[in-house]
mmCIF file of the C-alpha atoms, coordinates in Angstrom:
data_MODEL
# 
_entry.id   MODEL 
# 
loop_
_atom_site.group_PDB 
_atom_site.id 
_atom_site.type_symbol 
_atom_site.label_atom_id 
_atom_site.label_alt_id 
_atom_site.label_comp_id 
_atom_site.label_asym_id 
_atom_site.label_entity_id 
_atom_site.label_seq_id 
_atom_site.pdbx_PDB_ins_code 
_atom_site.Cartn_x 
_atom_site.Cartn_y 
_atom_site.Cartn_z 
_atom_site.occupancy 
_atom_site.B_iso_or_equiv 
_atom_site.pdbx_formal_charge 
_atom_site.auth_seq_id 
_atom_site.auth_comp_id 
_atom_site.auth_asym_id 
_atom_site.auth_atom_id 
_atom_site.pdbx_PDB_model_num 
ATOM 1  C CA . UNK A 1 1  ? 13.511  -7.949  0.465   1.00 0.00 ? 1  UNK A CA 1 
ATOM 2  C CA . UNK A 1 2  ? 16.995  -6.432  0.622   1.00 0.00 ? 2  UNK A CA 1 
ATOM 3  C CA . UNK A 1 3  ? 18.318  -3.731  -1.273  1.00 0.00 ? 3  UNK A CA 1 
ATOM 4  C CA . UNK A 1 4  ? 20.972  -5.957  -2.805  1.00 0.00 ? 4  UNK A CA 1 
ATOM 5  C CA . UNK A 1 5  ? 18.032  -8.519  -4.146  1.00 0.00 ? 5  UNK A CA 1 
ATOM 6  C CA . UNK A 1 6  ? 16.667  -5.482  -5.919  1.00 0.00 ? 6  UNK A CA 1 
ATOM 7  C CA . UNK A 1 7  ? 17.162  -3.567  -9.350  1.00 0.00 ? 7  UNK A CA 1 
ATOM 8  C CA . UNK A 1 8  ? 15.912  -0.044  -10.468 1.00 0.00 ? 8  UNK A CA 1 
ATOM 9  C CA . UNK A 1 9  ? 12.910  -0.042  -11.548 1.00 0.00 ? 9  UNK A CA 1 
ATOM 10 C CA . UNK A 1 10 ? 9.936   -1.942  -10.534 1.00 0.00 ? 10 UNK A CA 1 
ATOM 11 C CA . UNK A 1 11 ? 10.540  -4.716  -8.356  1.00 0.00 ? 11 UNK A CA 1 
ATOM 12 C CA . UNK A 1 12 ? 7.524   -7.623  -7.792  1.00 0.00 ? 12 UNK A CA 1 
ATOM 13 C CA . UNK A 1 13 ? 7.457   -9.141  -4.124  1.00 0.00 ? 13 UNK A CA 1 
ATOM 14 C CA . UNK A 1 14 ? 5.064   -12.313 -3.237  1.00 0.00 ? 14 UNK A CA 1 
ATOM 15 C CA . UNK A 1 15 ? 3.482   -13.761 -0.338  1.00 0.00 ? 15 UNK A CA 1 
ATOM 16 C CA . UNK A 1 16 ? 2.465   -16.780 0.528   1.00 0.00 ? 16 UNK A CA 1 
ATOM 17 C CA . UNK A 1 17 ? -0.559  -16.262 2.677   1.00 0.00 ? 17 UNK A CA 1 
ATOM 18 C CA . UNK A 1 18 ? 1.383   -17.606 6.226   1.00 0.00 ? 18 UNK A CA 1 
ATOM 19 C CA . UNK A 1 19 ? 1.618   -15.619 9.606   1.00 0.00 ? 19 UNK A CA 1 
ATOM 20 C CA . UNK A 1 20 ? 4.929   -15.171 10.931  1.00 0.00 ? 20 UNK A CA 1 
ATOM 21 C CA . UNK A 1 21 ? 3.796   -18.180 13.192  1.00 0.00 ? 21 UNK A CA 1 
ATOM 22 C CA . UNK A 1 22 ? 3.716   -20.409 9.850   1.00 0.00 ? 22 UNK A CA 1 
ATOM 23 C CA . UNK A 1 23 ? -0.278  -20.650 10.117  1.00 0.00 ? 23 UNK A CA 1 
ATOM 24 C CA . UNK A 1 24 ? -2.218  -19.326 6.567   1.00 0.00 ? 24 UNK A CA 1 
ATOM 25 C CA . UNK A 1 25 ? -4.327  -16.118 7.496   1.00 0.00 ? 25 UNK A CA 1 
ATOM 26 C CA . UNK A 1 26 ? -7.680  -15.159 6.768   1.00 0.00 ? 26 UNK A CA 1 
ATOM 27 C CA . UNK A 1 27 ? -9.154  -13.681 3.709   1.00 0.00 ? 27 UNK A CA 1 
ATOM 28 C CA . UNK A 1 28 ? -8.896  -10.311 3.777   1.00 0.00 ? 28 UNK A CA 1 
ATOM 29 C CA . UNK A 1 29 ? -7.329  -7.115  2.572   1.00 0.00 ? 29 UNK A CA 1 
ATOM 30 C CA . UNK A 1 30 ? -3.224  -6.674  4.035   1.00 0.00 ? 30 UNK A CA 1 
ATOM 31 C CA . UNK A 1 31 ? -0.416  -4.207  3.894   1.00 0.00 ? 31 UNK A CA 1 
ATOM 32 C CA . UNK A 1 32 ? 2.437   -3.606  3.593   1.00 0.00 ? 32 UNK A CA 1 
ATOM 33 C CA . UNK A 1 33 ? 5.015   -1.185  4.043   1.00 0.00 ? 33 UNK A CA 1 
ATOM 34 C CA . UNK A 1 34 ? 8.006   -0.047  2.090   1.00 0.00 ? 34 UNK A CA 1 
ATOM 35 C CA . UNK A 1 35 ? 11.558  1.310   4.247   1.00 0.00 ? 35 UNK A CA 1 
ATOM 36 C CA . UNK A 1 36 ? 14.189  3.023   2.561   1.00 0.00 ? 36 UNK A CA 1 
ATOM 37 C CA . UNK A 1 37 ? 17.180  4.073   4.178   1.00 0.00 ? 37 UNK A CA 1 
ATOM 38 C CA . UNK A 1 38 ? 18.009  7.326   5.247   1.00 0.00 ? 38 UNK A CA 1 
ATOM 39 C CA . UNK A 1 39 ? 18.388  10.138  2.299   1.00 0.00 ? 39 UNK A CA 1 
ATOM 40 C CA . UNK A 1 40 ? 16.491  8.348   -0.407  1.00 0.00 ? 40 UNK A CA 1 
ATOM 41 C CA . UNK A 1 41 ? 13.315  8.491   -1.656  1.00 0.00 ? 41 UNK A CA 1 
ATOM 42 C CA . UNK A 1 42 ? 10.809  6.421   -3.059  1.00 0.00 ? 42 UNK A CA 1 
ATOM 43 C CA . UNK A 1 43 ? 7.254   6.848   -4.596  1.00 0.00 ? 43 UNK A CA 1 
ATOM 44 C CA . UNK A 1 44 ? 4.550   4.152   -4.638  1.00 0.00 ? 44 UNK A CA 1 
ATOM 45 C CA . UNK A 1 45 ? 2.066   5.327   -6.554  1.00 0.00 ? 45 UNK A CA 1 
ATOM 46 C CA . UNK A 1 46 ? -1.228  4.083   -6.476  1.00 0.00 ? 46 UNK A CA 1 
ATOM 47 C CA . UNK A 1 47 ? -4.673  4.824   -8.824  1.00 0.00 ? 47 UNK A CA 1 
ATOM 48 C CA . UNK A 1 48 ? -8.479  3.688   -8.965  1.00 0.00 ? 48 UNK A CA 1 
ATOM 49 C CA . UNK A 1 49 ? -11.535 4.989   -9.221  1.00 0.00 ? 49 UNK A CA 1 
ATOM 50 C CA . UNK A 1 50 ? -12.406 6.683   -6.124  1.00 0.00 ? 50 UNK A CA 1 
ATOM 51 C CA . UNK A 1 51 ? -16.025 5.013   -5.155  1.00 0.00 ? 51 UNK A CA 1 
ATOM 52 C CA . UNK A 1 52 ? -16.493 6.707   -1.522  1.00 0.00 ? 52 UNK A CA 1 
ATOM 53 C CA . UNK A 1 53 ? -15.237 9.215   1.530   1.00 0.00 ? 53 UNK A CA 1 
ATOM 54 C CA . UNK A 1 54 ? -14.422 7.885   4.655   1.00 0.00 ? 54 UNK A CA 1 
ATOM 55 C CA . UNK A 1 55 ? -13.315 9.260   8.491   1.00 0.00 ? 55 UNK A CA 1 
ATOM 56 C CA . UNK A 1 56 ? -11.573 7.713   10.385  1.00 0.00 ? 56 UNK A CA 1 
ATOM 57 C CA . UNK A 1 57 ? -10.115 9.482   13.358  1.00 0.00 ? 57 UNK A CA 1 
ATOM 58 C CA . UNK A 1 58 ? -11.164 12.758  12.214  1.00 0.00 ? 58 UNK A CA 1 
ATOM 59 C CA . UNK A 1 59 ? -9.362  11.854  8.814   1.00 0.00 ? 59 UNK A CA 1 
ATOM 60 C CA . UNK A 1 60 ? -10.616 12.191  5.879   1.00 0.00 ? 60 UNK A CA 1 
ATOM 61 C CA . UNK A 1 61 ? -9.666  9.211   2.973   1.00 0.00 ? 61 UNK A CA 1 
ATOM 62 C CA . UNK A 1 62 ? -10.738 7.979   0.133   1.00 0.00 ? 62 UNK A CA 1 
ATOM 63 C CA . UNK A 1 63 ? -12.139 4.755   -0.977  1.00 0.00 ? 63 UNK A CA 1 
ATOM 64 C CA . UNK A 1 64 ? -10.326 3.234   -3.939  1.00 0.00 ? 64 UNK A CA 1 
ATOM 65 C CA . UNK A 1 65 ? -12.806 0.082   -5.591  1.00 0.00 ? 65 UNK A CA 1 
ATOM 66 C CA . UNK A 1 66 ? -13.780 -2.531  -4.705  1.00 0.00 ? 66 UNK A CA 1 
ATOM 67 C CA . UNK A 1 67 ? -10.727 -3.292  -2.307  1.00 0.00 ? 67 UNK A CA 1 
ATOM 68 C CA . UNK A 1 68 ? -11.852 -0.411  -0.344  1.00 0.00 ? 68 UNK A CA 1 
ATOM 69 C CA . UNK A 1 69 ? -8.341  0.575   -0.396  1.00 0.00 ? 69 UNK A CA 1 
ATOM 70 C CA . UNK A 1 70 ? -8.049  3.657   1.878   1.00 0.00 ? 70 UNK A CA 1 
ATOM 71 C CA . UNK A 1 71 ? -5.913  6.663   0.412   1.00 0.00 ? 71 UNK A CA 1 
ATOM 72 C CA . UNK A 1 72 ? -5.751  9.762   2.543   1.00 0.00 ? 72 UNK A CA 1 
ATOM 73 C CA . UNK A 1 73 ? -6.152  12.753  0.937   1.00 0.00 ? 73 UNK A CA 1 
ATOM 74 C CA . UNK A 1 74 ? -2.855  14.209  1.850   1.00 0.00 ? 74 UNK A CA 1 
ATOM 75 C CA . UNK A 1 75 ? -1.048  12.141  -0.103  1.00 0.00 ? 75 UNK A CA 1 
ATOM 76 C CA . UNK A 1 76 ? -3.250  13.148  -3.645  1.00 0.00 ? 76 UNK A CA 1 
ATOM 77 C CA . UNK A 1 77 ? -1.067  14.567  -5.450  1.00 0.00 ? 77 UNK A CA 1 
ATOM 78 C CA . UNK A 1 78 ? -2.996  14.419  -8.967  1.00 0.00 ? 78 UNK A CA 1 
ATOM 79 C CA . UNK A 1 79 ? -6.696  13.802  -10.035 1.00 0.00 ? 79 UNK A CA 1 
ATOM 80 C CA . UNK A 1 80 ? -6.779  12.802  -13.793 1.00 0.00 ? 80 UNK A CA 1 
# 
C-alpha cells in the first residue's frame, strides 16, 4: 500500500493467503510491518488480555490471547 492509496485515519489492508511465489501458505500466525517515511510518525496500537511472559533472547514479552501475539514490554506504554 502506497501513501497515495491511503487517507487519514484508519486504513484496512487484506491478504490473500499467497507467498510471493503465488503458492497459499500455511496456517499460522504472520506479520507485518508498517514503513513511514522519514520525519513522520505513526502509532499502531495494539490491546488484549495479557495471558503469559515469555523470553526470548534474553527479552522479556508478553503474551497477548489466544494468538499468542508477542508484545515486548518496551513498547507498553499503558496498562488499563
Amino acid at each position: 500500500m502506497e501513501a497515495e492509496d491511503t487517507v487519514a485515519g484508519d486504513n484496512e489492508v487484506s491478504w490473500d493467503a499467497l507467498a510471493d511465489t503465488g503458492y497459499q501458505v500455511s496456517d499460522g500466525l504472520y506479520y507485518y510491518t508498517v514503513e513511514i517515511s522519514s520525519g513522520s510518525s505513526a502509532t499502531t496500537p495494539v490491546s488484549g488480555e495479557v495471558t503469559g511472559i515469555q523470553y526470548v533472547g534474553g527479552v522479556q514479552y508478553l503474551a497477548l490471547g489466544e494468538s499468542g501475539r508477542m508484545v515486548s514490554l518496551s513498547t507498553v506504554t499503558s496498562v488499563q
